[in-house]
ROMI-215439 format. One record per residue (C-alpha): residue number from 1; x, y, z. Coordinates in nm, 3 decimals. Example, Ala and Ser with C-alpha at 12.3 -4.5 7.8 and 13.67 -1.06 7.14 Angstrom:
// ROMI-215439
+-----+---------+---------+---------+
: seq :       x :       y :       z :
+-----+---------+---------+---------+
:   1 :   1.230 :  -0.450 :   0.780 :
:   2 :   1.367 :  -0.106 :   0.714 :
+-----+---------+---------+---------+
// end
This chain:
// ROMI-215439
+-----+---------+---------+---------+
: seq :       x :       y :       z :
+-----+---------+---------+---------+
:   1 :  -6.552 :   6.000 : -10.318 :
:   2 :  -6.264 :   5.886 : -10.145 :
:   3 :  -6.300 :   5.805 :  -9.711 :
:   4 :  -5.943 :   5.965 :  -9.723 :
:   5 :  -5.832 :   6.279 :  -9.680 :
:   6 :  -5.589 :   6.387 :  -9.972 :
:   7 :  -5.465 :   6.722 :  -9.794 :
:   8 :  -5.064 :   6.726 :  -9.761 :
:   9 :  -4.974 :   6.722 :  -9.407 :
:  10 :  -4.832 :   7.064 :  -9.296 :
:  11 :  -4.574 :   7.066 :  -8.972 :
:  12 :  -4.433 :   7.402 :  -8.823 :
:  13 :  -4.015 :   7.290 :  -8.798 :
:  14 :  -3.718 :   7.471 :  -8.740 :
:  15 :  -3.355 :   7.398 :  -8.647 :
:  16 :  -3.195 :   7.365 :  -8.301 :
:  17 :  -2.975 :   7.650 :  -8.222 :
:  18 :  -2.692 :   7.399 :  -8.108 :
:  19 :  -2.677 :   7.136 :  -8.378 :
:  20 :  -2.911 :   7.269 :  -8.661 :
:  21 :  -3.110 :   6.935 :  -8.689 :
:  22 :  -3.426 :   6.990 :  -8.728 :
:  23 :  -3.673 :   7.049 :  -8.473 :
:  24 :  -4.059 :   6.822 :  -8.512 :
:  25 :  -4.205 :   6.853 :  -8.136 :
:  26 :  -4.398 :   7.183 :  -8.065 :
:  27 :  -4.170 :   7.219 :  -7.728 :
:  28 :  -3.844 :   7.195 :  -7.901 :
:  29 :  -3.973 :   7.484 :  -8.163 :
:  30 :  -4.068 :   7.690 :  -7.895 :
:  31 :  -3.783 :   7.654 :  -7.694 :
:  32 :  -3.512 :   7.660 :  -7.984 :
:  33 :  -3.315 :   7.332 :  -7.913 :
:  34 :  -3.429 :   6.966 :  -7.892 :
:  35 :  -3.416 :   6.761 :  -7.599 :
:  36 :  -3.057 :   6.607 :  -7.612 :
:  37 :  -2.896 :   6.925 :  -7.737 :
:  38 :  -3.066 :   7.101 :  -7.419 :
:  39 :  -2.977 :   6.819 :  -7.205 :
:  40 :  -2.616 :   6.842 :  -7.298 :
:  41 :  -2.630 :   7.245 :  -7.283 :
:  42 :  -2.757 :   7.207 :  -6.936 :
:  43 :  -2.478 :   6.987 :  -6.843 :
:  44 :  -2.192 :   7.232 :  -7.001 :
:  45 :  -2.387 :   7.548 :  -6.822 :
:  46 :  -2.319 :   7.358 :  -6.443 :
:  47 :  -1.933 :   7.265 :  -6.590 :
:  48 :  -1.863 :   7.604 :  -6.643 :
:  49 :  -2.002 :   7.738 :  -6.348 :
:  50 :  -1.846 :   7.533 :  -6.099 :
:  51 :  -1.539 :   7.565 :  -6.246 :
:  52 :  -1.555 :   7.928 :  -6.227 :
:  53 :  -1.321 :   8.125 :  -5.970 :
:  54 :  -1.475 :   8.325 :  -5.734 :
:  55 :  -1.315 :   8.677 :  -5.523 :
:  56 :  -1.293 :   8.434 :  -5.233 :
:  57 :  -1.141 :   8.181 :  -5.408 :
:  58 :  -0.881 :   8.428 :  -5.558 :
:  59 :  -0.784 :   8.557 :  -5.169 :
:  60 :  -0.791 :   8.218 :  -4.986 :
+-----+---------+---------+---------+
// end
């Protein structure tokens, strides 16, 4: 008998939500985006908010 195992490897993966590529790492699964796409998200999230107006903003 052969020492090694002959078994196909079997991987849960999905796609990331922003770029559709797909998705290895049992945190990106669970979390629906890989690391670079959430880093990026992250980064347009604080964009937008800061450059939102606010009610004092609109009176000053």
């Amino acid at each position: 008998m052969a020492a090694t195992d002959d078994r196909p490897e079997v991987r849960l993966v999905a796609h990331c939500r922003r770029c559709h590529g797909w998705l290895l790492s049992p945190r990106s699964v669970a979390e629906g985006i890989g690391p670079t796409c959430a880093i990026r998200e992250r980064a347009e999230l604080r964009a937008a908010e800061s450059s939102a107006l606010t009610l004092f903003d609109i009176a000053a």
